[in-house]
C-alpha positions in Angstrom: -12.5 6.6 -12.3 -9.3 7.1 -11.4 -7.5 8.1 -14.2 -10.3 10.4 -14.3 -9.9 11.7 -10.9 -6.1 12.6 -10.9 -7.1 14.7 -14.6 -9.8 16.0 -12.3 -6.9 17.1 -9.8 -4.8 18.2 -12.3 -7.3 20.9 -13.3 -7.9 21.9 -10.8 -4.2 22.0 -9.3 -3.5 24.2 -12.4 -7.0 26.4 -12.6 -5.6 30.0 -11.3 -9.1 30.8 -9.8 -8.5 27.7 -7.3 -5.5 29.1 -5.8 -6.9 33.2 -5.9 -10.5 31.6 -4.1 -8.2 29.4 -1.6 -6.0 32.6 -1.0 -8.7 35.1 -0.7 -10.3 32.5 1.8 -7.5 32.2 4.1 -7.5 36.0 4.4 -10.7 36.4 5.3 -10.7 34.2 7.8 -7.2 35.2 9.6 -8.5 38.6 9.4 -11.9 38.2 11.1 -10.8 35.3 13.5 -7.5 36.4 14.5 -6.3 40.0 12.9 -9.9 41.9 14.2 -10.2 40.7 17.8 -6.5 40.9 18.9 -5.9 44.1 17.4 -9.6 44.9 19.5 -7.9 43.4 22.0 -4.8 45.9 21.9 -6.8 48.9 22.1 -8.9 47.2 25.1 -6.9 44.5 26.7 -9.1 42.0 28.2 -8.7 38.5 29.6 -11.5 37.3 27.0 -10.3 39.3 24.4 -7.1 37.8 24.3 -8.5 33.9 25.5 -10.2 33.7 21.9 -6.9 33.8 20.0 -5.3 31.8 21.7 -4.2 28.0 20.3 -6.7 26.3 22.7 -9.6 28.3 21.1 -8.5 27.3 17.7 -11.5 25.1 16.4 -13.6 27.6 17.8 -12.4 30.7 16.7 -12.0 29.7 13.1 -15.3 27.9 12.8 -17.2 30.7 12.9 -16.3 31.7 9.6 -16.9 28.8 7.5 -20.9 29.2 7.2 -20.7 32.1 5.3 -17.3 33.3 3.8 -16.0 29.9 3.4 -19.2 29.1 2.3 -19.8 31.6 -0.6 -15.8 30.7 -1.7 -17.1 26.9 -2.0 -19.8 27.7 -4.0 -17.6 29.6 -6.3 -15.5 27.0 -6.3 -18.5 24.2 -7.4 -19.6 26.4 -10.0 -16.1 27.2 -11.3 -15.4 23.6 -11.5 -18.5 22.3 -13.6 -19.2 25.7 -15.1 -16.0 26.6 -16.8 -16.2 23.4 -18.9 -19.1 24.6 -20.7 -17.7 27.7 -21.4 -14.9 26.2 -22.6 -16.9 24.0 -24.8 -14.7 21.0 -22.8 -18.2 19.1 -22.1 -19.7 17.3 -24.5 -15.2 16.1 -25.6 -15.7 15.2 -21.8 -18.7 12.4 -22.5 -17.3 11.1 -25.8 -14.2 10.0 -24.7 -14.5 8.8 -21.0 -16.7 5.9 -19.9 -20.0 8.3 -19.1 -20.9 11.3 -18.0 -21.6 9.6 -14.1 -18.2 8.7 -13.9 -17.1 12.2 -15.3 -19.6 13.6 -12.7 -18.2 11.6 -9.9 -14.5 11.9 -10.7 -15.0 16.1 -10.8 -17.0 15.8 -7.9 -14.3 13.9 -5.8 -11.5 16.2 -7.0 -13.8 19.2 -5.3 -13.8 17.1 -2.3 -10.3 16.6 -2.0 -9.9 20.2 -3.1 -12.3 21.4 0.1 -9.9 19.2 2.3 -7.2 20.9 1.3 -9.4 24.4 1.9 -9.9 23.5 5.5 -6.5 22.2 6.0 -4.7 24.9 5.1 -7.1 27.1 7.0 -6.5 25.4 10.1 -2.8 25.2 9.9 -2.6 29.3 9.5 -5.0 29.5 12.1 -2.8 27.5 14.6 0.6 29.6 13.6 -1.7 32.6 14.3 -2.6 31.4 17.6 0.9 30.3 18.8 2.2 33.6 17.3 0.0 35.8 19.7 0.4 33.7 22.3 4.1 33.8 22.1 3.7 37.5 21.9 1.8 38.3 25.1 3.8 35.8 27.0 0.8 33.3 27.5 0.6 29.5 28.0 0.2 27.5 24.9 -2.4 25.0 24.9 -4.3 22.8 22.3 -7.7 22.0 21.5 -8.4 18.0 21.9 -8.0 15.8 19.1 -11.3 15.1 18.9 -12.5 18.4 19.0 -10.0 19.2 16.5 -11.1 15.9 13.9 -14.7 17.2 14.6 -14.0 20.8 13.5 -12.1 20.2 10.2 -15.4 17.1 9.7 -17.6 20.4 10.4 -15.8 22.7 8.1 -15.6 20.1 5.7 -19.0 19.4 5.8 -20.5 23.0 5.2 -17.9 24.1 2.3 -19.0 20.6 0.9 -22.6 21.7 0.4 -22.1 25.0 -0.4 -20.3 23.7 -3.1 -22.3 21.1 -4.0 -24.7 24.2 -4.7 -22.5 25.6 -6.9 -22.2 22.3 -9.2 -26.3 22.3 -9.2 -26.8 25.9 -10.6 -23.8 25.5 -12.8 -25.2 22.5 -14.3 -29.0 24.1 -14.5 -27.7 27.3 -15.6 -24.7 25.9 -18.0 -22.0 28.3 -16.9 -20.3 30.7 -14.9 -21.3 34.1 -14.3 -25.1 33.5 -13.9 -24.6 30.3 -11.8 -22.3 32.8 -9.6 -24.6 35.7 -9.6 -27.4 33.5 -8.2 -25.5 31.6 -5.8 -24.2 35.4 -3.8 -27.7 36.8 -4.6 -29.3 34.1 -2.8 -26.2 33.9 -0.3 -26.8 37.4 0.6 -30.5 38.5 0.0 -32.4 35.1 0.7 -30.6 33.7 3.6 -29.0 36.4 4.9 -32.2 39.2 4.6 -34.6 36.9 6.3 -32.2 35.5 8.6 -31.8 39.4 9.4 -35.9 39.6 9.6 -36.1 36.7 11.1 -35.0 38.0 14.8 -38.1 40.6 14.3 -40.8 38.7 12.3 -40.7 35.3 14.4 -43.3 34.3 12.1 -40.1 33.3 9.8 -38.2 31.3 12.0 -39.4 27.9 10.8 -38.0 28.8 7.5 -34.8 30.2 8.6 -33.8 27.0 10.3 -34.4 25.2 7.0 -31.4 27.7 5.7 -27.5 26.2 5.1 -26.3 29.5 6.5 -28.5 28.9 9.8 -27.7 25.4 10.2 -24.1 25.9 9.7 -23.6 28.4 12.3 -26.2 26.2 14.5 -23.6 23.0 13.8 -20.2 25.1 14.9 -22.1 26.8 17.8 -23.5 23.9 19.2 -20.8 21.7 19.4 -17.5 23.1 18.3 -16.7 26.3 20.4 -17.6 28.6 18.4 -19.1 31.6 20.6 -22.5 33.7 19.4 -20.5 36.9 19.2 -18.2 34.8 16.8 -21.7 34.1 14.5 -22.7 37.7 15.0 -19.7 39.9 14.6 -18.9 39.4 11.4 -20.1 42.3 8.5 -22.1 40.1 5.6 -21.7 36.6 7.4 -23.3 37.8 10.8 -25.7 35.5 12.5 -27.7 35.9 15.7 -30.6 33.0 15.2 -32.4 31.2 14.9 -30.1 28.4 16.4 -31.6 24.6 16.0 -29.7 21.9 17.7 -26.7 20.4 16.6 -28.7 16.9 15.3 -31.0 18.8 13.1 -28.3 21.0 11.9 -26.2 17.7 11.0 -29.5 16.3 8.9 -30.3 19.5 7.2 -26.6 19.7 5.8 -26.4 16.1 4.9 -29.8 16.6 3.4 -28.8 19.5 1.4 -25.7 17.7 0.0 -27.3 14.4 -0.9 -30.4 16.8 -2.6 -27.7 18.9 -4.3 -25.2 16.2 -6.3 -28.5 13.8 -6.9 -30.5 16.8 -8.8 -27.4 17.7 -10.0 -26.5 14.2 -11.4 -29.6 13.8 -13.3 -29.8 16.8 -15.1 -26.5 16.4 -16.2 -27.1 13.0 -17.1 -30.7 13.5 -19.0 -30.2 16.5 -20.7 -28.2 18.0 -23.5 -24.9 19.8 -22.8 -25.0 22.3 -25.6 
């Protein structure tokens, strides 16, 4: 397993598409958490507008992108991991040389974890220079969020890239690719969870069903406990959200729920079927 794992690293240290999904991530997210509302705040300077910018309201301010853009970039991300190796016809060399396909299963999936730590890391690290930065600029005192706010943010983020990704794996192992297992993942990103979340503040009829969603209990996670502000879950083009909110300990067991449903289902069709 480990000699598997650091392979698994290698690839995906040396896989372009890592570094353009990790780059295009980190741009999103600077832009809508920290480019958007300070250059808002320069055309209307407010005490709040400047206040979410600021280092102290770091975890908040960037959580409020992972449900959805950092989400959809982790899926990407599973499926680009699993998938490219059957286009690549990598597979089936895969199983016949290495002790099974479990342990190839659970050395790529551990190299996607350690890949989504780095995703988050880096995230946060930007974040904070953006943060000092503006403070610096407008002349402001420079505070920091607590260290256990901050370990529960990067858990949080962590957590929801981790089963978005897991996703990812699942449909590239049930579709045996890339491009379809993509296509369905942003389909069902953006017309099942995001239409009827969208519905769902007119039909309440479909609220049960929307707090069964990743998207809703992603934003219900970083809302309820991490700082990050409604506006922050609804301003945001594609990736708005404006409820239904659950509390943070069903949000927590959904996610977990979806990521333990995700790399078991995923597991055992890789395991009983052909890879061909």
């Amino acid at each position: 397993m480990t000699g598997g794992l650091r392979a698994e690293l290698l690839v995906l240290r040396k896989r372009a598409s890592s570094w353009i999904l990790l780059g295009i991530w980190v741009t999103l997210a600077l832009v809508f958490a920290y480019v958007v509302p300070y250059a808002q705040y320069l055309n209307r300077p407010s005490p709040d507008g400047l206040a979410d910018v600021l280092p102290e309201n770091l975890v908040g301010t960037l959580m409020g992108g992972f449900p959805f853009f950092g989400g959809v970039l982790a899926l990407m991300l599973g499926v680009l991991t699993f998938g490219s190796e059957y286009g690549w016809g990598t597979l089936k060399t895969l199983f016949t040389q290495r002790p099974g396909r479990l342990h190839v299963f659970g050395a790529k999936l551990l190299a996607l974890a350690a890949a989504l730590v780095a995703f988050v890391l880096v995230v946060f690290a930007l974040g904070a220079l953006a943060g000092y930065a503006i403070a610096v600029r407008e002349g402001a005192e420079v505070s920091w969020p607590s260290l256990w706010l901050l370990l529960r943010g990067l858990a949080a983020g962590w957590l929801i890239l981790a089963v978005w990704a897991a996703f990812g794996v699942l449909l590239a192992v049930l579709f045996r690719g890339t491009a379809l297992a993509v296509g369905v993942g942003i389909l069902y990103a953006l017309v099942i969870e995001g239409l009827l979340s969208a519905l769902a503040t007119q039909v309440s009829l479909l609220d049960p069903l929307v707090e069964l969603f990743v998207r809703a209990s992603g934003y219900s996670l970083v809302v309820g406990g991490l700082g990050a502000s409604v506006d922050d879950a609804g301003d945001r083009g594609p990736g708005s959200f404006s409820g239904p909110f659950v509390g943070e300990e069903q949000a927590l067991l959904v996610l977990l729920s979806y990521l333990a449903v995700f790399v078991l289902v995923a597991g055992w069709r890789l395991r009983r079927l052909d890879v061909a």
